[in-house]
C-alpha positions in Angstrom: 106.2 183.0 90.8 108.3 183.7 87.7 107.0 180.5 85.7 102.9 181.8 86.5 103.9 185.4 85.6 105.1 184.2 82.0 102.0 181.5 81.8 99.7 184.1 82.0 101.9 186.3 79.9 101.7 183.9 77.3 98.1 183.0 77.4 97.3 186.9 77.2 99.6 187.0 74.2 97.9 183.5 72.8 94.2 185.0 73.2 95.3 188.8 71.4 96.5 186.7 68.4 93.3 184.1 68.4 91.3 187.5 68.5 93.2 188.4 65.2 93.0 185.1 63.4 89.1 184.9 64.0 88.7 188.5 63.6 90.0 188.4 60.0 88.9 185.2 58.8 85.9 183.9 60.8 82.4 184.8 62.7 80.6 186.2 60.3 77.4 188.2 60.4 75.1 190.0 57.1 75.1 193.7 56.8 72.0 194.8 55.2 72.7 196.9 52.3 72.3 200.5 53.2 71.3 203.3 50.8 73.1 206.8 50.4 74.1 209.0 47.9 77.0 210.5 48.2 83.9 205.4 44.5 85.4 201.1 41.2 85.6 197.5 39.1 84.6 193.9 38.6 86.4 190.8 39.8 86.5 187.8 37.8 86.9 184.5 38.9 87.0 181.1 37.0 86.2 178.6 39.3 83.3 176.5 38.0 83.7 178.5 34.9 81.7 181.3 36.8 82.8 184.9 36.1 82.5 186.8 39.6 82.3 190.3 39.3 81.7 192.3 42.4 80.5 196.1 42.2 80.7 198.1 44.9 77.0 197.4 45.6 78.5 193.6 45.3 80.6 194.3 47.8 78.6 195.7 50.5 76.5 192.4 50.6 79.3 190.3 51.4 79.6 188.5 54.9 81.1 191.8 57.8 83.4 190.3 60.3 83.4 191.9 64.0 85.6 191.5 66.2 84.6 190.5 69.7 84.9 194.6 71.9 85.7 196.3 68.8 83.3 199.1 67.5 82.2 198.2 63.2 83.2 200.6 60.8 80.6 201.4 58.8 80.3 200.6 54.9 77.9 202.4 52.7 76.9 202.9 49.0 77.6 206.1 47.8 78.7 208.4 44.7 82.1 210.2 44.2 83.3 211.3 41.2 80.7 210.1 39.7 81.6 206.7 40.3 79.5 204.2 42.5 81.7 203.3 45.5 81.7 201.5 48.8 82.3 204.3 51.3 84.2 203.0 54.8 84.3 204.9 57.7 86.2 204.1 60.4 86.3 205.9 63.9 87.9 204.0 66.3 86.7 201.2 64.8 87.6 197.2 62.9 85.6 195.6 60.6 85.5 193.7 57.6 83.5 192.6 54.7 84.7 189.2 53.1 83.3 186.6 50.6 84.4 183.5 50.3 85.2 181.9 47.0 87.8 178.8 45.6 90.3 179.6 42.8 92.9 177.0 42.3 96.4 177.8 42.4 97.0 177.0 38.0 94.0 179.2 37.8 95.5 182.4 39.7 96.2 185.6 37.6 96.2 188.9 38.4 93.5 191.1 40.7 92.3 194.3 40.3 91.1 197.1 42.4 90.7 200.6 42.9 90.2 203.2 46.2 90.9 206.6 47.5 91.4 208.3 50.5 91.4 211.9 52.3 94.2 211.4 54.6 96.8 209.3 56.0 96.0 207.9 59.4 98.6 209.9 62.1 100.6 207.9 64.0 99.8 204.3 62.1 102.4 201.6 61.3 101.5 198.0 60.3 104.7 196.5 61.8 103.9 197.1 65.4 101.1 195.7 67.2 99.4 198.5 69.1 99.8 201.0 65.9 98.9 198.4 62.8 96.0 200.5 61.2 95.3 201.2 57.9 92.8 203.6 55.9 92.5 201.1 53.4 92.7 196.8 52.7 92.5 194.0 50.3 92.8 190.9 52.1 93.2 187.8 50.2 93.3 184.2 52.1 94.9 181.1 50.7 94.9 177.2 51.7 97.7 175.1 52.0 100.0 172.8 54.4 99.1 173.3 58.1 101.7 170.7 58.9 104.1 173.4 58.5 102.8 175.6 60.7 104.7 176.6 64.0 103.6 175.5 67.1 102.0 178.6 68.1 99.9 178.9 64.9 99.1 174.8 64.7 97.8 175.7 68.1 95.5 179.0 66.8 94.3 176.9 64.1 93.4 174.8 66.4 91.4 176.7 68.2 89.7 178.3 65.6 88.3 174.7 64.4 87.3 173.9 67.4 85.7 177.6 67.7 84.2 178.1 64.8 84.2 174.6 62.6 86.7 175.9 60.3 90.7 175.9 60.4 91.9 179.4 60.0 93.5 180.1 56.2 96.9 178.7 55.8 98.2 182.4 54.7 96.4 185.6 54.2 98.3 188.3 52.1 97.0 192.2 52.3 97.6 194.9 49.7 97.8 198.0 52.2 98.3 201.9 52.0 101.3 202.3 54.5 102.4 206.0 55.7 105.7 205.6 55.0 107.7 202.6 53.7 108.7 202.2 50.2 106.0 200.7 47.6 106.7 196.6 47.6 107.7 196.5 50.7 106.4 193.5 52.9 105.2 194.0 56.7 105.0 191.0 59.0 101.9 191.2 61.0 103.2 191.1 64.8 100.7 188.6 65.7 101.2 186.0 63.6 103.7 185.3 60.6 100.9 183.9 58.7 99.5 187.7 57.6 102.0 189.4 55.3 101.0 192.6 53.9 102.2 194.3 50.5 102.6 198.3 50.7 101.0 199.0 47.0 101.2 203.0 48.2 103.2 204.9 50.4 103.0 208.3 51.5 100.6 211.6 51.4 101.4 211.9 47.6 98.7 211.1 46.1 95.7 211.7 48.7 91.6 212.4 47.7 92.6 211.2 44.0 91.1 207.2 43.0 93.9 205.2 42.1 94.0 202.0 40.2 96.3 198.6 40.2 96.8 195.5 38.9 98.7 192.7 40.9 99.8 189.2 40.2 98.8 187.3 43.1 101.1 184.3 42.3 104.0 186.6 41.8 103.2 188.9 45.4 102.3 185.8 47.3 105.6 184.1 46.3 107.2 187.7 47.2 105.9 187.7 50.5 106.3 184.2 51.5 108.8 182.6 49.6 106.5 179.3 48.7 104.1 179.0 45.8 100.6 179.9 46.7 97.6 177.3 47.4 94.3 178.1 46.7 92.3 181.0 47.3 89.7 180.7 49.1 88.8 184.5 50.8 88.8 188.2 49.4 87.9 190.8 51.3 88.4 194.6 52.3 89.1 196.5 55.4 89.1 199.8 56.9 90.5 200.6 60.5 91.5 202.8 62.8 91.0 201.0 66.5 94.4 200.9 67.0 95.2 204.4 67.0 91.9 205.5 68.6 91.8 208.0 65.2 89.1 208.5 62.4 89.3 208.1 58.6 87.4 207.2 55.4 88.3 205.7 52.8 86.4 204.5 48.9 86.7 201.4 47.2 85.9 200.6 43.6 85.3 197.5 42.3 87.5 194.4 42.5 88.3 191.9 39.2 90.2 188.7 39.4 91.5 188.1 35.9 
């Protein structure tokens, strides 16, 4: 009785963190672009020798990832401040926009971005699993060596090729806004070690004001997991508040990879 109590235990526990992996990375659908009036940057990319720059207007035509029983949050053109921004709004709700891309790992710099926010999201903390919201995300995914995966995540990747025709990313690294731990901290995701998450801002300090940053990916990714990074292959942004049952809204600017 014991041993079918923790099978299905740890099938449940299997299928939440396969929900994760495909949620962030894969099944993909195109969000028409949606016009209101109502925040900033370019991302640069040299692979091919092609500049990408992507404006908030960029931004919103990228590929939205649901997640399977999850309400969207809704992205949106808008104006504030008299900037152009990508306006997410988030009630109860996941959802991401992401674009896939290929920069080698000699050709990785620094990136660049931009958002604001009204308020912090009550109740929210990235380290535990029922509580990891946040008002806003830049997600960045990487290849590399699935042979060194743990068993659990050689099994998600697994899955998610046999899902979905594509492994899931080797690592993913976030740059979050976290309510309370110290700036350069790094949060483990609870579902799987392969999602590490940078706190770039802490704190109600500086709320409903846009705020700017440069990062150097090789340095952070090295920070967070203690290897050198492989390629990037995935950028993307996120706004949600599913966990916590709350509502929020958040800007983003645009996005440069120098």
């Amino acid at each position: 009785m014991q041993l079918k109590q923790f099978q299905i235990a740890y099938q449940r526990c299997f299928l939440i963190a396969l929900g994760m992996v495909l949620f962030i990375f894969q099944g993909c659908s195109y969000l028409p672009p949606i016009a209101q009036v109502n925040s900033p940057e370019s991302t640069h990319s040299n692979h091919q020798a092609a500049a990408n720059t992507w404006q908030p207007a960029d931004q919103l035509k990228w590929d939205v990832v649901n997640i399977p029983g999850k309400v969207a949050t809704q992205y949106s053109l808008v104006r504030l401040s008299n900037r152009q921004a990508l306006m997410a709004n988030a009630s109860s709700s996941a959802s991401m926009l992401r674009k896939e891309l290929r920069i080698e790992p000699e050709q990785l710099n620094s990136v660049n971005f931009s958002w604001q926010i009204q308020k912090l999201i009550d109740g929210a903390d990235m380290a535990l699993r029922d509580q990891d919201d946040s008002p806003v995300r830049l997600v960045l995914a990487f290849e590399g060596d699935r042979s060194q995966f743990s068993l659990k995540n050689a099994m998600l990747s697994e899955l998610t090729h046999a899902l979905t025709g594509q492994p899931m990313p080797y690592a993913t690294l976030m740059y979050v806004w976290c309510n309370q731990r110290p700036v350069d901290s790094v949060i483990q995701n609870p579902r799987t070690d392969r999602i590490r998450k940078i706190v770039v801002e802490s704190g109600a300090g500086r709320l409903n004001q846009w705020l700017s940053y440069e990062r150097n990916i090789r340095l952070d990714y090295e920070k967070a997991f203690g290897e050198s990074p492989g390629a990037l292959i995935g950028i993307g942004l996120m706004t949600d508040s599913d966990n916590t049952r709350s509502n929020t809204q958040a800007w983003y600017g645009p996005i440069s990879l120098n």
